[in-house]
Kinemage of the C-alpha trace (Angstrom):
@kinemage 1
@onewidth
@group {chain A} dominant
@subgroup {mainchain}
@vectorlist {calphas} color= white
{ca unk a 1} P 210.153 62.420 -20.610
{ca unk a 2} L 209.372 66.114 -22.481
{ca unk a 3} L 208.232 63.881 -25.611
{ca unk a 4} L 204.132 64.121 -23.956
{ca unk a 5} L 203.777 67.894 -24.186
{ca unk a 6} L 205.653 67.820 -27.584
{ca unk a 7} L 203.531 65.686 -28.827
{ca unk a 8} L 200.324 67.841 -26.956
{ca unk a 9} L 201.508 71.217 -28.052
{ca unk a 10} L 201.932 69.989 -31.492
{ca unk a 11} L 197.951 68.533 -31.388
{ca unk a 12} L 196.862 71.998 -30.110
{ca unk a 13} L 199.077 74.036 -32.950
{ca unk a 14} L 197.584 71.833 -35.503
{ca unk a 15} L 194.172 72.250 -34.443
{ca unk a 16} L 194.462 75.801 -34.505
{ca unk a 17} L 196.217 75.437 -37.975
{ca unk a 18} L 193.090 73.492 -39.381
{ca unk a 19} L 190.502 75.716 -37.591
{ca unk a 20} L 187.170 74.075 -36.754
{ca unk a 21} L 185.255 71.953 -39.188
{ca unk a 22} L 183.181 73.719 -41.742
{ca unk a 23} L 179.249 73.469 -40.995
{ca unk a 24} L 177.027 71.390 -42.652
{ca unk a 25} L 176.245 72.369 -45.985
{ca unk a 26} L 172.759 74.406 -46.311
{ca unk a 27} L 170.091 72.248 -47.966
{ca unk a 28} L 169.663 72.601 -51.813
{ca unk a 29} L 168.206 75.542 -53.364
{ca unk a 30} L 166.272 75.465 -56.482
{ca unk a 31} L 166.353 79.340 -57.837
{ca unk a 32} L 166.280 80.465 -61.442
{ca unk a 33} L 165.558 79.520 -64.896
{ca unk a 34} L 164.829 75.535 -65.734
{ca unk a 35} L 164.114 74.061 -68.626
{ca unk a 36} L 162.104 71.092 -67.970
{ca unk a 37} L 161.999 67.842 -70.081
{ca unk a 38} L 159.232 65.344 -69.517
{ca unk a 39} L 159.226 62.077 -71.733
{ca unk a 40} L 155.975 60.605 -71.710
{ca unk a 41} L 156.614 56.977 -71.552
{ca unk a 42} L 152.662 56.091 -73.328
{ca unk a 43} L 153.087 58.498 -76.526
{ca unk a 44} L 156.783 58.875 -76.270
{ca unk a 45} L 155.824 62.657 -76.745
{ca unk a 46} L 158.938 64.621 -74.988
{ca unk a 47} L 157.800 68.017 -73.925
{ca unk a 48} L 159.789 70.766 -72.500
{ca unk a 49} L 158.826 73.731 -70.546
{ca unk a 50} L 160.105 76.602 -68.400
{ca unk a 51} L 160.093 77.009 -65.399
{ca unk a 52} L 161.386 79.952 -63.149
{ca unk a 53} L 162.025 78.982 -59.194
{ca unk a 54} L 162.198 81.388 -56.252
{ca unk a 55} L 163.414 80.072 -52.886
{ca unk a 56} L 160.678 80.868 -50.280
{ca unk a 57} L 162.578 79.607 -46.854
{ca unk a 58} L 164.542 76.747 -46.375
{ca unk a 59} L 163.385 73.685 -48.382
{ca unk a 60} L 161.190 75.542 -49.819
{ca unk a 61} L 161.020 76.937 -53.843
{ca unk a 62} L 158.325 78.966 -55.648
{ca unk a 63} L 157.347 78.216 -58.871
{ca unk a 64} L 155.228 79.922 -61.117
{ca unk a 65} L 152.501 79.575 -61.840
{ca unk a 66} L 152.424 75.781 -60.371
{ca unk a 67} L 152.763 76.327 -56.535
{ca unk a 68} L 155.896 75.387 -53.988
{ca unk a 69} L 158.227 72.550 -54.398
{ca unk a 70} L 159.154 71.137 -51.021
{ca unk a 71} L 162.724 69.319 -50.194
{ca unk a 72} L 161.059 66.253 -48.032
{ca unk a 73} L 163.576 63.186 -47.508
{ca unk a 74} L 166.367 64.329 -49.432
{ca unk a 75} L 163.776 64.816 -52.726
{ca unk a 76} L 161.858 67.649 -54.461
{ca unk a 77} L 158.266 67.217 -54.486
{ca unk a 78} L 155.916 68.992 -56.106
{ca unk a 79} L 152.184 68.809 -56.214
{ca unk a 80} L 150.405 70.563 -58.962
{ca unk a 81} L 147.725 70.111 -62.050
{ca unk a 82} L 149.027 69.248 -65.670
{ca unk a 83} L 147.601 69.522 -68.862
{ca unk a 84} L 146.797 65.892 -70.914
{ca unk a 85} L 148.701 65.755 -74.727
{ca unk a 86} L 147.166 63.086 -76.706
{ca unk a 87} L 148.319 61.100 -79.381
{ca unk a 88} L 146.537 63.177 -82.211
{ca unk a 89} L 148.145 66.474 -80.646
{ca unk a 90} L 145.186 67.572 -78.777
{ca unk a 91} L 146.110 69.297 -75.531
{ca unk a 92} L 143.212 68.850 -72.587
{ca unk a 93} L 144.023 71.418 -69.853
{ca unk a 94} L 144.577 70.642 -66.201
{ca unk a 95} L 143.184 67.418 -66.737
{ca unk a 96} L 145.568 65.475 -64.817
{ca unk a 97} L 147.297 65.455 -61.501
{ca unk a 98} L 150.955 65.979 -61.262
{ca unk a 99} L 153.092 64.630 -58.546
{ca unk a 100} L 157.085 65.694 -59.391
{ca unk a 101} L 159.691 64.072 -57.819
{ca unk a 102} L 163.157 64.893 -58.123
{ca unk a 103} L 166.784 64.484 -57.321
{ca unk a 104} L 168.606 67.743 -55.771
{ca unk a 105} L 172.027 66.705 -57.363
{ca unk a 106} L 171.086 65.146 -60.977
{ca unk a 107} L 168.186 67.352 -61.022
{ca unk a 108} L 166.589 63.915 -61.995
{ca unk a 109} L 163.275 62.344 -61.473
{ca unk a 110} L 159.822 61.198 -61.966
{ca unk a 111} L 156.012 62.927 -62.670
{ca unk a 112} L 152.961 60.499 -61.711
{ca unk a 113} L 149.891 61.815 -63.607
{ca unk a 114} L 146.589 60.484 -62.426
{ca unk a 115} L 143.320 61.129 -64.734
{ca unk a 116} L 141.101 63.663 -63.657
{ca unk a 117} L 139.007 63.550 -66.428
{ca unk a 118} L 138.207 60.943 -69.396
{ca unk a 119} L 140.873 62.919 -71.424
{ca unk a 120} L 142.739 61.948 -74.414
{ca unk a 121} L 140.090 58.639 -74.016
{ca unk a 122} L 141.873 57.280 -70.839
{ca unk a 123} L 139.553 56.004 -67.951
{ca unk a 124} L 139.334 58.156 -65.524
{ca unk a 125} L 141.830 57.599 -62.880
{ca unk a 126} L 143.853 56.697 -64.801
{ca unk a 127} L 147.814 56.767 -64.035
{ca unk a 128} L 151.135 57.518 -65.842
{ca unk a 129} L 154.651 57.953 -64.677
{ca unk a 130} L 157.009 59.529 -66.986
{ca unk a 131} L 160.580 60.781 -66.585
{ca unk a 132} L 161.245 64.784 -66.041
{ca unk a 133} L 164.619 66.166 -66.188
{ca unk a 134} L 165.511 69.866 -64.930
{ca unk a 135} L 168.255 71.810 -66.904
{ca unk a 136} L 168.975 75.095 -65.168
{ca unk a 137} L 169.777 77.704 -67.777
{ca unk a 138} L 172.824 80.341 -67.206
């Protein structure tokens, strides 16, 4: 019967027709101006900063003055210092470690400061995780 290389021809014209699949998309770049909203879940202080990313390779994003954020497991992570705000509006610089952790797609996550210093009269060691949210700016 001539219905088998009908039906083949017809497989070959459509797969030329649809063309090959598209790659993979590229992983997510971070690059511009953020704003950055932390809400500190002990004072519920919300702070906002901002923050200017430069990719620097793939999975990989400069920022300024706080080091590289690194796309690890399908998260941004960041490791950096961050200053302490206590409840009476004192600021203690750099007296806490930050580690950011965010979502590529909601731009969503978490910072987990741990005490470097007796600041704000927490014990050192201490340890605080408080929500961040990144708002790219036009």
């Amino acid at each position: 019967m001539a219905t088998a290389p009908v039906l083949a021809a017809a497989a070959v014209f459509a797969g030329i027709a649809l063309g090959p699949a598209a790659p993979a998309s590229a992983a997510p770049v971070m690059n511009g101006h953020y704003v950055v909203t932390v809400s500190n879940t002990i004072t519920g202080q919300t702070t906002t900063d901002d923050w200017y990313f430069t990719p620097c390779g793939d999975g990989c994003a400069s920022v300024q003055p706080w080091g590289r954020a690194q796309l690890a497991n399908g998260q941004w992570t960041l490791d950096t210092t961050n200053n302490a705000l206590c409840r009476n509006d004192i600021t203690v610089y750099r007296a806490e470690d930050a580690h950011y952790v965010w979502d590529p797609s909601t731009l969503a996550g978490t910072v987990q400061l741990t005490g470097k210093s007796t600041a704000c009269g927490r014990p050192l060691g201490y340890r605080l995780t408080s929500s961040v949210k990144f708002t790219q700016v036009p």
